[in-house]
KOLGU-4560 file (N, C-alpha, C; in nm, 3 decimals, padded with zeros to 5 digits):
<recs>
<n_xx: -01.276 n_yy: 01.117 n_zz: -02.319 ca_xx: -01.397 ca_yy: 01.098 ca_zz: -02.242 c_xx: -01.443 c_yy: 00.952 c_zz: -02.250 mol: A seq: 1 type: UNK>
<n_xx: -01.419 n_yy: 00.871 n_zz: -02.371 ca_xx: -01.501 ca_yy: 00.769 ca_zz: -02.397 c_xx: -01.400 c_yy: 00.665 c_zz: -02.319 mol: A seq: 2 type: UNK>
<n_xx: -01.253 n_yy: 00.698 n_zz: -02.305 ca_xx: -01.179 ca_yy: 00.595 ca_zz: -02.221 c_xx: -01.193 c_yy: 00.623 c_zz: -02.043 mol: A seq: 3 type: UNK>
<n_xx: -01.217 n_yy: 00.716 n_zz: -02.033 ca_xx: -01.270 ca_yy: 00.750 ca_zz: -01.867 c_xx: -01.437 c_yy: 00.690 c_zz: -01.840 mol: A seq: 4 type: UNK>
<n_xx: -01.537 n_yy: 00.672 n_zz: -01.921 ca_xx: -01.626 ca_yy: 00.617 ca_zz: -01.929 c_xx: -01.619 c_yy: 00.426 c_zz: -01.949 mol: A seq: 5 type: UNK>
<n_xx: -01.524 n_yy: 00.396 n_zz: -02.017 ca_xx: -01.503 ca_yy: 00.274 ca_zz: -02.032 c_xx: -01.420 c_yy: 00.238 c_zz: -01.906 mol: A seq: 6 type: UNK>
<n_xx: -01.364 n_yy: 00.309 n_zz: -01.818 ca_xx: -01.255 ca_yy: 00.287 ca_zz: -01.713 c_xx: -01.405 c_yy: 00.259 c_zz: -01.604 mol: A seq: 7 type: UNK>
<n_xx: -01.483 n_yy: 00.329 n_zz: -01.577 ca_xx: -01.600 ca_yy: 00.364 ca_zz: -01.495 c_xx: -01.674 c_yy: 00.227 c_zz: -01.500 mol: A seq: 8 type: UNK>
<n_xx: -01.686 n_yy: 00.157 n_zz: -01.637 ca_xx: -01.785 ca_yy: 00.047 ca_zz: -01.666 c_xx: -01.692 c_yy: -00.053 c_zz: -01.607 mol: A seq: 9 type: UNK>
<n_xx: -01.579 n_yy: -00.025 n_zz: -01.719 ca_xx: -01.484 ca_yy: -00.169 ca_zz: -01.609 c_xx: -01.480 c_yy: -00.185 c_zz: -01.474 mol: A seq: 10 type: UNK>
<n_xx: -01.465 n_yy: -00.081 n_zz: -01.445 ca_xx: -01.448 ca_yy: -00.092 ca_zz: -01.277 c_xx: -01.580 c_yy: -00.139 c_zz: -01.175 mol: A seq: 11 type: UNK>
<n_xx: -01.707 n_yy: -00.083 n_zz: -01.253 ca_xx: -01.819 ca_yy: -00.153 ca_zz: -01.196 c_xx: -01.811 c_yy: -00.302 c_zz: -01.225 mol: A seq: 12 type: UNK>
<n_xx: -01.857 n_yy: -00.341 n_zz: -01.291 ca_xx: -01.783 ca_yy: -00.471 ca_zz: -01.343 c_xx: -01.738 c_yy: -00.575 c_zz: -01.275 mol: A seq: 13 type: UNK>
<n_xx: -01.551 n_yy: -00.515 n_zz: -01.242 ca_xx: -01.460 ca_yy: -00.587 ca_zz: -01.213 c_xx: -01.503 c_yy: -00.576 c_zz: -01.043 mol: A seq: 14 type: UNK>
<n_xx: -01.604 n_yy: -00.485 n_zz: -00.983 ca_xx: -01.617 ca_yy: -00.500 ca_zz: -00.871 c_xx: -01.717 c_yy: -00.615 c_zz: -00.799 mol: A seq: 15 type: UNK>
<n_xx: -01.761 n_yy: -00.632 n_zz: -00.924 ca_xx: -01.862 ca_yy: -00.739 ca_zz: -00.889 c_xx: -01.836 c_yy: -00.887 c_zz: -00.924 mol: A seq: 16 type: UNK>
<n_xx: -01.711 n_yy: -00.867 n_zz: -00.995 ca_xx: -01.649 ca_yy: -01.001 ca_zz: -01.032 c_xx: -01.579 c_yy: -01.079 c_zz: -00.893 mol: A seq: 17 type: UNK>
<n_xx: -01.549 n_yy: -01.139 n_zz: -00.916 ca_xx: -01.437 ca_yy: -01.234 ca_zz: -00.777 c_xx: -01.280 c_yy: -01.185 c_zz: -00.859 mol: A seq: 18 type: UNK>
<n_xx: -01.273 n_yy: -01.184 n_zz: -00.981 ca_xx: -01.116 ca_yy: -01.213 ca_zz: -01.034 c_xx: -01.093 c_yy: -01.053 c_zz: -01.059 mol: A seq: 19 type: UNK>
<n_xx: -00.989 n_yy: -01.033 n_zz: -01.121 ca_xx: -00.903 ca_yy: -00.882 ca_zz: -01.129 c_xx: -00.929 c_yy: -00.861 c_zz: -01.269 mol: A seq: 20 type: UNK>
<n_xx: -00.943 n_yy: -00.958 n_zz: -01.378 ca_xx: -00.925 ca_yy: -00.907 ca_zz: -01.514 c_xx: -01.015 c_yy: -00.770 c_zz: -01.547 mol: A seq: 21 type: UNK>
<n_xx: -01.107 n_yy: -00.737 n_zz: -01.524 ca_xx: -01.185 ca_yy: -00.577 ca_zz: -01.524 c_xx: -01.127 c_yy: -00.493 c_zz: -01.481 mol: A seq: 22 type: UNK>
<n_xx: -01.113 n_yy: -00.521 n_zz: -01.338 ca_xx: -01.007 ca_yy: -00.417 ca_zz: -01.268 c_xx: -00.935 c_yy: -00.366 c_zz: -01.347 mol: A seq: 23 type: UNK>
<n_xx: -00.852 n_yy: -00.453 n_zz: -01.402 ca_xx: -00.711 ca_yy: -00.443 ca_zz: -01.463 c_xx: -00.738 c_yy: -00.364 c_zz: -01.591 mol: A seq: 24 type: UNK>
<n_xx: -00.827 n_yy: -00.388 n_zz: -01.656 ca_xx: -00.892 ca_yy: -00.355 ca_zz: -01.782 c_xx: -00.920 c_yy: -00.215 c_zz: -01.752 mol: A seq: 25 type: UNK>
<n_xx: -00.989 n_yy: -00.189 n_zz: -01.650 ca_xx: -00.993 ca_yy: -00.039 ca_zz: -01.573 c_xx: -00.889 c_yy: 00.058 c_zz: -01.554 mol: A seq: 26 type: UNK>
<n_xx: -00.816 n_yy: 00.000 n_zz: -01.492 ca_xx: -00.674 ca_yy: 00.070 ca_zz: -01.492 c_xx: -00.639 c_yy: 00.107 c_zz: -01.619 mol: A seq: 27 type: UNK>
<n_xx: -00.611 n_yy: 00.026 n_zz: -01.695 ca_xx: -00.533 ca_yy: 00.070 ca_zz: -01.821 c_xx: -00.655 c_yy: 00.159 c_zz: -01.864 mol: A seq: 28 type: UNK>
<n_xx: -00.798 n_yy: 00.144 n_zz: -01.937 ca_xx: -00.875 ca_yy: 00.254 ca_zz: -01.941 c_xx: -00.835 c_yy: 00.442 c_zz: -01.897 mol: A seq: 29 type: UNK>
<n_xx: -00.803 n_yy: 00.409 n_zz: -01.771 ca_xx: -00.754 ca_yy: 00.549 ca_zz: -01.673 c_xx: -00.654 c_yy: 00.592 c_zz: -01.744 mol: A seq: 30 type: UNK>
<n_xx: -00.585 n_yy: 00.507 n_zz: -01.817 ca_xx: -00.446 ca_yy: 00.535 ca_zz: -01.769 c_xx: -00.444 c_yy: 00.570 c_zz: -01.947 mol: A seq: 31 type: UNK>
<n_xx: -00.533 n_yy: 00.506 n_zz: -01.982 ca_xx: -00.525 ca_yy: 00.581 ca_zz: -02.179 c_xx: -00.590 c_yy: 00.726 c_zz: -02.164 mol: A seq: 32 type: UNK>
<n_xx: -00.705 n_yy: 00.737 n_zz: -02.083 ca_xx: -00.783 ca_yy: 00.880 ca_zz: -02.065 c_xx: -00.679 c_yy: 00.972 c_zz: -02.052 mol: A seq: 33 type: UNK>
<n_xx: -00.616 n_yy: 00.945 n_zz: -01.912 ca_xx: -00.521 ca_yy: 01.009 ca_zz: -01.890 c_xx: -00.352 c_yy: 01.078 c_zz: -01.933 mol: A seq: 34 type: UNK>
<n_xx: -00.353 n_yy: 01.006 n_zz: -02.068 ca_xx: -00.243 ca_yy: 01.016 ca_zz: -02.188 c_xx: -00.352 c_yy: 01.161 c_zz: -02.283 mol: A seq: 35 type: UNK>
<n_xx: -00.486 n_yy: 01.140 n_zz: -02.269 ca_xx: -00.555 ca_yy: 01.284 ca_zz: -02.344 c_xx: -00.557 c_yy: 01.368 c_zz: -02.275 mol: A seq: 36 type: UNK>
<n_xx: -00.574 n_yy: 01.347 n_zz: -02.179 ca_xx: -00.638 ca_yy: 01.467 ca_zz: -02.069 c_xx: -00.479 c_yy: 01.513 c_zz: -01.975 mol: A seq: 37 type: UNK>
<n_xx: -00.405 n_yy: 01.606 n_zz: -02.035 ca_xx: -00.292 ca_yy: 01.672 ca_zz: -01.973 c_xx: -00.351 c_yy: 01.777 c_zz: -01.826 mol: A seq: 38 type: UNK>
<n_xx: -00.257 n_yy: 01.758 n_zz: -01.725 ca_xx: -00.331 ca_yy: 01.884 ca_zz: -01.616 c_xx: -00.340 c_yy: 02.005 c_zz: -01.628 mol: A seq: 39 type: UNK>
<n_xx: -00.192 n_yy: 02.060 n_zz: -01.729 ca_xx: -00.216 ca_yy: 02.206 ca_zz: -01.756 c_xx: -00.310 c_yy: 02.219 c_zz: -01.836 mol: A seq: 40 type: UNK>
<n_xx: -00.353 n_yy: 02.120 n_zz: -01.968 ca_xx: -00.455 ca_yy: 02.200 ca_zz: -02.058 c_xx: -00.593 c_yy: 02.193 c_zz: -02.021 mol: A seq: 41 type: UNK>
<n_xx: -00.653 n_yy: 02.036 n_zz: -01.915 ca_xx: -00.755 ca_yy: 02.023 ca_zz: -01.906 c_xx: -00.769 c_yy: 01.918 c_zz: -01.725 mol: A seq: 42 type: UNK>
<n_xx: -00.764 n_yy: 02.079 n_zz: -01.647 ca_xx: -00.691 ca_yy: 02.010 ca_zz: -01.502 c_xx: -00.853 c_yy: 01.927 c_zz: -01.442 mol: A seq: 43 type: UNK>
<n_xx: -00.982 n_yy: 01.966 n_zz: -01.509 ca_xx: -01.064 ca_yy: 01.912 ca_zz: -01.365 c_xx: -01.126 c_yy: 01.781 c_zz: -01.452 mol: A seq: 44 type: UNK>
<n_xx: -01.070 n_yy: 01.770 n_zz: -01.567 ca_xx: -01.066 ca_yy: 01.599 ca_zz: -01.617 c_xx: -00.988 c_yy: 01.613 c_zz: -01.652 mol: A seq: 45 type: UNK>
<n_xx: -00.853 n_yy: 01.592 n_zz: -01.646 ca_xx: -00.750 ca_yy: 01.517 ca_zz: -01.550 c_xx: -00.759 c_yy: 01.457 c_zz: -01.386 mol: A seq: 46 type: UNK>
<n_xx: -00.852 n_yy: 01.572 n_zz: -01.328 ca_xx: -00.875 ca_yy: 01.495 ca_zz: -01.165 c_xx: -00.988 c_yy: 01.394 c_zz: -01.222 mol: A seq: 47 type: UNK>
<n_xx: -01.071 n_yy: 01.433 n_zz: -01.297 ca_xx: -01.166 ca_yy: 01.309 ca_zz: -01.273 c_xx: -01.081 c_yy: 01.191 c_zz: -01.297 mol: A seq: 48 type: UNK>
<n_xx: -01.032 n_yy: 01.161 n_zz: -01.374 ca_xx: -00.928 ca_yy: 01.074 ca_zz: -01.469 c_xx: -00.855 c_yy: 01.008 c_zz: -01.377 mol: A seq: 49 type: UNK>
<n_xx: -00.796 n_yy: 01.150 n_zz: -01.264 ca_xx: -00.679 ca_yy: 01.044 ca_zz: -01.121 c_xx: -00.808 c_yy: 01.016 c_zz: -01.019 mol: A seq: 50 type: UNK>
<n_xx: -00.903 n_yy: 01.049 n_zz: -01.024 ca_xx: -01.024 ca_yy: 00.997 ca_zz: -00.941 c_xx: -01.034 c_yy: 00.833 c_zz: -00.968 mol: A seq: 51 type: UNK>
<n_xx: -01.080 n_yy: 00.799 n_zz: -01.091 ca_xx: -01.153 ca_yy: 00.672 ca_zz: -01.166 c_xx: -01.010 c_yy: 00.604 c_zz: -01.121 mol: A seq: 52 type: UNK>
<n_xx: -00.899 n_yy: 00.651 n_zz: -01.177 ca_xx: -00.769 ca_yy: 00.606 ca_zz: -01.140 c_xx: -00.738 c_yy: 00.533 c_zz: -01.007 mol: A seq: 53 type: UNK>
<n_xx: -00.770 n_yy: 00.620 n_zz: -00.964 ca_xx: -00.707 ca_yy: 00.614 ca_zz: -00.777 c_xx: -00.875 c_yy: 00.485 c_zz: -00.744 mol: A seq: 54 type: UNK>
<n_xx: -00.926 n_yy: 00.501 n_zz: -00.776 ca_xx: -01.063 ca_yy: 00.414 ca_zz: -00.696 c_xx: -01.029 c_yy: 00.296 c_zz: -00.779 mol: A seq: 55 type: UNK>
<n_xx: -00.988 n_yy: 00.263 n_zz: -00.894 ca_xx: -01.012 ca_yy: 00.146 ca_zz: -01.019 c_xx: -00.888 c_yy: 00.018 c_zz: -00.912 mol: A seq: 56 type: UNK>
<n_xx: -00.714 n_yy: 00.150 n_zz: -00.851 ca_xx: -00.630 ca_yy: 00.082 ca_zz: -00.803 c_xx: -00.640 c_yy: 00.043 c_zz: -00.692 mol: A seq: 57 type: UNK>
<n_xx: -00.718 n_yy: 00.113 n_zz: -00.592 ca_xx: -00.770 ca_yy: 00.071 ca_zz: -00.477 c_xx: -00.799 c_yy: -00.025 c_zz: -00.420 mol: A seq: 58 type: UNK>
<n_xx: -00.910 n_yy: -00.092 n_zz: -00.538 ca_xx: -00.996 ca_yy: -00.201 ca_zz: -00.541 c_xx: -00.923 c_yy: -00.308 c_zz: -00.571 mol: A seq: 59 type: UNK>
<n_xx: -00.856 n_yy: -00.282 n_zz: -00.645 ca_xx: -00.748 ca_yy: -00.405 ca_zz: -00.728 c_xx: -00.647 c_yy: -00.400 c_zz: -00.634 mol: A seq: 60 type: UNK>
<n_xx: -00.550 n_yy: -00.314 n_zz: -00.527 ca_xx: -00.487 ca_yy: -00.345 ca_zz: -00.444 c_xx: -00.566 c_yy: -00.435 c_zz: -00.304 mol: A seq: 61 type: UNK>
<n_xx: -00.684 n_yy: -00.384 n_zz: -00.291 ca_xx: -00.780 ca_yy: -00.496 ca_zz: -00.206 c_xx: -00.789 c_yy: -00.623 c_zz: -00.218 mol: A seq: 62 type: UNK>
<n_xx: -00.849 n_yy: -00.615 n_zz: -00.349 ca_xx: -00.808 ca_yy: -00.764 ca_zz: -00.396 c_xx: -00.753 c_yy: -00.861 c_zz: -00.418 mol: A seq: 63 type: UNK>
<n_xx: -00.608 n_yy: -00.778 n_zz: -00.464 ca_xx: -00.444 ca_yy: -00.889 ca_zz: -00.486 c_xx: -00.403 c_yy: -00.846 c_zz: -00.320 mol: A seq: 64 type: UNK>
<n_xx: -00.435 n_yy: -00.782 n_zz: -00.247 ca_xx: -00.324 ca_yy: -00.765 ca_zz: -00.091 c_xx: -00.227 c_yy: -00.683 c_zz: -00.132 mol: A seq: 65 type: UNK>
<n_xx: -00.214 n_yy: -00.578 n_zz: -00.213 ca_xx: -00.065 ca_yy: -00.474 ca_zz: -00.233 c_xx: -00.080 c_yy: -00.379 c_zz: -00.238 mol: A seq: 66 type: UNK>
<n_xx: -00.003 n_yy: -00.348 n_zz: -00.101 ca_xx: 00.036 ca_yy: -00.224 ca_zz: -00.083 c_xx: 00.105 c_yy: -00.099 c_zz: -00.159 mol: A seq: 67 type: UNK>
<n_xx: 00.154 n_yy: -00.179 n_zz: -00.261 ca_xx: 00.219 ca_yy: -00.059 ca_zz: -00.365 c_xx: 00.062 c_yy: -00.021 c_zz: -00.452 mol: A seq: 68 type: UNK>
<n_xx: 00.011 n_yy: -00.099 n_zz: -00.469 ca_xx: -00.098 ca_yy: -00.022 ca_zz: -00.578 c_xx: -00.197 c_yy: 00.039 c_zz: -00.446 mol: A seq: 69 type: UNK>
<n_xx: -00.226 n_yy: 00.043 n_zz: -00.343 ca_xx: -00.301 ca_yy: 00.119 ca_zz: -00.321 c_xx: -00.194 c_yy: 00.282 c_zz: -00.257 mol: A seq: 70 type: UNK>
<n_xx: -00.044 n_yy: 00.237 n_zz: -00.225 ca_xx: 00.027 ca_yy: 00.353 ca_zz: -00.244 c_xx: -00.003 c_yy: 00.447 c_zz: -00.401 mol: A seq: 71 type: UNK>
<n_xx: 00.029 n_yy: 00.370 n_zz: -00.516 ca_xx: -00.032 ca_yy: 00.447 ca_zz: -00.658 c_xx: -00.159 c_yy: 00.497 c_zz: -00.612 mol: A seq: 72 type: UNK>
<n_xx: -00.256 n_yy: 00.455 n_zz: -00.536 ca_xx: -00.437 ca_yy: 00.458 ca_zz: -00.545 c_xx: -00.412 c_yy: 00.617 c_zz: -00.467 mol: A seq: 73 type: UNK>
<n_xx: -00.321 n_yy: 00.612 n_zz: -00.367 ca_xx: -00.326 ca_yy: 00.702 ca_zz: -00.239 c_xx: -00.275 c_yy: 00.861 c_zz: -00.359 mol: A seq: 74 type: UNK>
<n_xx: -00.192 n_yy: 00.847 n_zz: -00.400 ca_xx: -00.135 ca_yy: 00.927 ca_zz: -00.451 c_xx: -00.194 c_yy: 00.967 c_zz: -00.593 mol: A seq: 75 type: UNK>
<n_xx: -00.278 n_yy: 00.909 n_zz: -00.670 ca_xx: -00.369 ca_yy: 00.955 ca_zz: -00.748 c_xx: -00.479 c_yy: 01.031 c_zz: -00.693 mol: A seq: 76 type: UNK>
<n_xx: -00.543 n_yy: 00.986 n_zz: -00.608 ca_xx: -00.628 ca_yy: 01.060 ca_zz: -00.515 c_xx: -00.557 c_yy: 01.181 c_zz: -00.455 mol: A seq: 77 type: UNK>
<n_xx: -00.495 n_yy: 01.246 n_zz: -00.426 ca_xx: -00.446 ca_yy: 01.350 ca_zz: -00.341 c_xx: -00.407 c_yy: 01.450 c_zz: -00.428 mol: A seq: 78 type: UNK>
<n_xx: -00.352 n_yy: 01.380 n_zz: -00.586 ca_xx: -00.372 ca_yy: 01.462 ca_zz: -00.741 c_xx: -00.532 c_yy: 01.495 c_zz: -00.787 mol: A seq: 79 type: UNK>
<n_xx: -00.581 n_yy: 01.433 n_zz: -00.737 ca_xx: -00.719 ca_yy: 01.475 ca_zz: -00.770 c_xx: -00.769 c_yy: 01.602 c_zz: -00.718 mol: A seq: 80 type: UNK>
<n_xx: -00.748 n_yy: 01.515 n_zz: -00.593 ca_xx: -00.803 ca_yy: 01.621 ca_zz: -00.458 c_xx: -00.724 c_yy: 01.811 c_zz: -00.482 mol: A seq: 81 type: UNK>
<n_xx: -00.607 n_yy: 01.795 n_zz: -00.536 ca_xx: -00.520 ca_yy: 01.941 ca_zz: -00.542 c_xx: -00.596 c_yy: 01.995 c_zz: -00.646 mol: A seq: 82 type: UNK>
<n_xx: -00.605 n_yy: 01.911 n_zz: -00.745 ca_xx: -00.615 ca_yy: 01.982 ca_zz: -00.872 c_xx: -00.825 c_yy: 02.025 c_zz: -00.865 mol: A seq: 83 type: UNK>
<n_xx: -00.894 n_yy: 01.933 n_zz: -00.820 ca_xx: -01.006 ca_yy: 02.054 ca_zz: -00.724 c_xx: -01.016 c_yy: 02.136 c_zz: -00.626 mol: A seq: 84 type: UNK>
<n_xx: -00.878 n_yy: 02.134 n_zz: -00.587 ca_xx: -00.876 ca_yy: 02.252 ca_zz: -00.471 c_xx: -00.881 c_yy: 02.335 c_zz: -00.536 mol: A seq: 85 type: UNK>
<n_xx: -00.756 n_yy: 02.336 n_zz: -00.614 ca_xx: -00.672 ca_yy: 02.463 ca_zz: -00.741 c_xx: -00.817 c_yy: 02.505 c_zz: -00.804 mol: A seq: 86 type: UNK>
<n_xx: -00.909 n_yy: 02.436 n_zz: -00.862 ca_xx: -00.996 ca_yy: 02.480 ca_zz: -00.953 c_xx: -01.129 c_yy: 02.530 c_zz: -00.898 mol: A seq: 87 type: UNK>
<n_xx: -01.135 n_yy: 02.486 n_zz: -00.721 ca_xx: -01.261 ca_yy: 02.589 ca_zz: -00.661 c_xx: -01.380 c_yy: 02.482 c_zz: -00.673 mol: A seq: 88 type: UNK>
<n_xx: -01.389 n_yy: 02.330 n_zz: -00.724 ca_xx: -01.481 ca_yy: 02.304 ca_zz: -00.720 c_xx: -01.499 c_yy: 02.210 c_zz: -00.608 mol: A seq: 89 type: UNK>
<n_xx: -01.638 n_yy: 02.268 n_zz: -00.585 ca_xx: -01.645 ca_yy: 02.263 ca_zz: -00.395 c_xx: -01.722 c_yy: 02.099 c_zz: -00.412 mol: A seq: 90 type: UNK>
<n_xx: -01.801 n_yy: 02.030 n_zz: -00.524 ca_xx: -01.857 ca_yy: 01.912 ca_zz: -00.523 c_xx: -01.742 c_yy: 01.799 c_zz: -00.506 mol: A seq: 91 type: UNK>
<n_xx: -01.635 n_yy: 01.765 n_zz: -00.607 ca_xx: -01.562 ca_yy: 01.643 ca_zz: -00.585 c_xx: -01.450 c_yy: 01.674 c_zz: -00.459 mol: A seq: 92 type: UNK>
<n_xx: -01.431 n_yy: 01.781 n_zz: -00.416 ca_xx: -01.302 ca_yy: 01.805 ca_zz: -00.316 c_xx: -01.318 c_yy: 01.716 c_zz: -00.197 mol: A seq: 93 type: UNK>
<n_xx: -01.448 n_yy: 01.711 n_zz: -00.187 ca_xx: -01.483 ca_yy: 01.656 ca_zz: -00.031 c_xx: -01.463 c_yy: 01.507 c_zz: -00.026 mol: A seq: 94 type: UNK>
<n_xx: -01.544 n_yy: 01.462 n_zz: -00.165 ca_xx: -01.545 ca_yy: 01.350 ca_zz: -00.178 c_xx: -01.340 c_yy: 01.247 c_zz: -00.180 mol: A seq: 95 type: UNK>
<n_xx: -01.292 n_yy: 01.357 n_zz: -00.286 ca_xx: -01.164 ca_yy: 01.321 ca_zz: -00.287 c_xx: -01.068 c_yy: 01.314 c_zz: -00.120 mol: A seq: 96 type: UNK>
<n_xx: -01.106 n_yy: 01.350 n_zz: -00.054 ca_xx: -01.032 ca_yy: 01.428 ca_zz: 00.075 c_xx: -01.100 c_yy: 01.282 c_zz: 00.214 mol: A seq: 97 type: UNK>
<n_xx: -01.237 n_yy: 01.269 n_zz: 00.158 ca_xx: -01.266 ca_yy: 01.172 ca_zz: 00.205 c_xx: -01.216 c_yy: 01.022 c_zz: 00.201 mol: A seq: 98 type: UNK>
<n_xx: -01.230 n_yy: 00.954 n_zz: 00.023 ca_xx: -01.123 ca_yy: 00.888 ca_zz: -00.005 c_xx: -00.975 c_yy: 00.881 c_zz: 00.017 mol: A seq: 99 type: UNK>
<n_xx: -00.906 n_yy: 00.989 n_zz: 00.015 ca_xx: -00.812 ca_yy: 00.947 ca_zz: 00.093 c_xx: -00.783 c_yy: 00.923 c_zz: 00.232 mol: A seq: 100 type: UNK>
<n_xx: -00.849 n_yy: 01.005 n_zz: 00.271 ca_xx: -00.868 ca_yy: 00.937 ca_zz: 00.437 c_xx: -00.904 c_yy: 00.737 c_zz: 00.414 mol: A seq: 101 type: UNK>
<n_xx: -00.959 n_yy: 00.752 n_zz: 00.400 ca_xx: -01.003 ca_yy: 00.574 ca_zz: 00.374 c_xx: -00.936 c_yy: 00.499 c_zz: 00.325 mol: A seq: 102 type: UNK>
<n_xx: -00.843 n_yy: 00.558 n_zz: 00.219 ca_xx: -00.693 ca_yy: 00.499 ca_zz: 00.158 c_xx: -00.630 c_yy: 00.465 c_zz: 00.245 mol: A seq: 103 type: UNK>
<n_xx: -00.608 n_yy: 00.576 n_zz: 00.340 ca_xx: -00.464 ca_yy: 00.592 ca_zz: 00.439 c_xx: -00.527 c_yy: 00.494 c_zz: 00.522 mol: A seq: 104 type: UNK>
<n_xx: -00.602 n_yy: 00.486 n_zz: 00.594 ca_xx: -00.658 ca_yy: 00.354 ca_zz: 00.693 c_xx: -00.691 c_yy: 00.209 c_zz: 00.628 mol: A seq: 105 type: UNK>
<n_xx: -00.720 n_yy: 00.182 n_zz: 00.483 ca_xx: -00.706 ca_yy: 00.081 ca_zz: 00.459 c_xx: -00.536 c_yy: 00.032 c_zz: 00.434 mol: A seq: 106 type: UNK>
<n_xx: -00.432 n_yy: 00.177 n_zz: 00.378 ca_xx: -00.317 ca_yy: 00.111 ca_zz: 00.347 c_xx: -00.237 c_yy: 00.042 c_zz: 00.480 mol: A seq: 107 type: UNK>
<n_xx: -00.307 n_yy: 00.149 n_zz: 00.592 ca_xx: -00.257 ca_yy: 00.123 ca_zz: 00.773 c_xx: -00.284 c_yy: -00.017 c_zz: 00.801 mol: A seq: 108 type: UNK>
<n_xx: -00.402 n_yy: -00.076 n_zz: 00.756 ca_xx: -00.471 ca_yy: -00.199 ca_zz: 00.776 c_xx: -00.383 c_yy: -00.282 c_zz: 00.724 mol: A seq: 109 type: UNK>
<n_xx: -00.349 n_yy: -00.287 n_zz: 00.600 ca_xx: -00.293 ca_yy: -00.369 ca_zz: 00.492 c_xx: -00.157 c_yy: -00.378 c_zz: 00.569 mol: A seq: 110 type: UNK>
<n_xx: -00.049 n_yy: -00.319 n_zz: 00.554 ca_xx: 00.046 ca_yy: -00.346 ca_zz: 00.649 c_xx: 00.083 c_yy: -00.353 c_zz: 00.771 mol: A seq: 111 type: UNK>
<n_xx: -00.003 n_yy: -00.297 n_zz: 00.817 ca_xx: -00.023 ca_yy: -00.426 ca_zz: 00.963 c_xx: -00.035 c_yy: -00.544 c_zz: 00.969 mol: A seq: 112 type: UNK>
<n_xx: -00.098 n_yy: -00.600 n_zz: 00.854 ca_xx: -00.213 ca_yy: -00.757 ca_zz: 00.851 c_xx: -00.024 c_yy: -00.799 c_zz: 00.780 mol: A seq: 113 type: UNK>
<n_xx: 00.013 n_yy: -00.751 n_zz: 00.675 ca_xx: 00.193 ca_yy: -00.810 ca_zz: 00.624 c_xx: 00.248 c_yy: -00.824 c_zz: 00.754 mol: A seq: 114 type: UNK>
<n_xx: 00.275 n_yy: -00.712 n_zz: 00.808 ca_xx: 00.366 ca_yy: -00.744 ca_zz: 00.943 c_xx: 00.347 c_yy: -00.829 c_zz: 00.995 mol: A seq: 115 type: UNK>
<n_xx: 00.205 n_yy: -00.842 n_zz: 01.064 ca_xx: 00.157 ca_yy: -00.990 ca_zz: 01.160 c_xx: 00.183 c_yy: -01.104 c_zz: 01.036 mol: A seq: 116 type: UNK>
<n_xx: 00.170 n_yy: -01.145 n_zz: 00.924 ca_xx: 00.188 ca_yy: -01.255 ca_zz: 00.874 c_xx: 00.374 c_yy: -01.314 c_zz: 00.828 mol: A seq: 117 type: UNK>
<n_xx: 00.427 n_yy: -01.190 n_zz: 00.842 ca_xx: 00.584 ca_yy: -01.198 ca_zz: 00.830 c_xx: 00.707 c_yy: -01.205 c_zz: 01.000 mol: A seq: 118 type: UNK>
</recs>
């Protein structure tokens, strides 16, 4: 809990920064939570976990221009999104389902803007 909370602070943070080092600091945060929090033993933090996850890489693929981390961002999110389907809870599903929609049109954006510059 206390590394999904520290992933949450970083990421506010690193959003308000200009540089990535929070971000980055964020990520790894997620990504220690997520070494406690297994899906079979503890599936709806584990989604929170690919939630903080998927939003922490998002931002940080915005920032650096890469398409592979907001592919990771896309696909943490859609683990989220299952694993509140699976569990019935009707508050984060929407939200998750929403974010990825917004993934998929920023990742559409993002390689378009590569193509035109290549």
């Amino acid at each position: 809990m206390t590394q999904n909370n520290l992933g949450a602070v970083l990421q506010t943070l690193g959003q308000q920064e200009s540089g990535t080092a929070r971000l980055e600091e964020a990520v790894a945060a997620y990504r220690g939570a997520l070494e406690e929090r297994a899906r079979e033993r503890l599936p709806l933090q584990w989604a929170y976990a690919q939630h903080g996850l998927a939003n922490a890489l998002a931002a940080l693929a915005k920032r650096q221009n890469r398409a592979a981390l907001l592919e990771e961002a896309l696909a943490c999110m859609r683990g989220a999104g299952d694993a509140y389907q699976q569990a019935g809870e009707g508050y984060w599903l929407p939200i998750a389902q929403r974010r990825v929609a917004e993934m998929e049109a920023e990742l559409t954006g993002m390689r378009a803007q590569t193509k035109g510059d290549g």
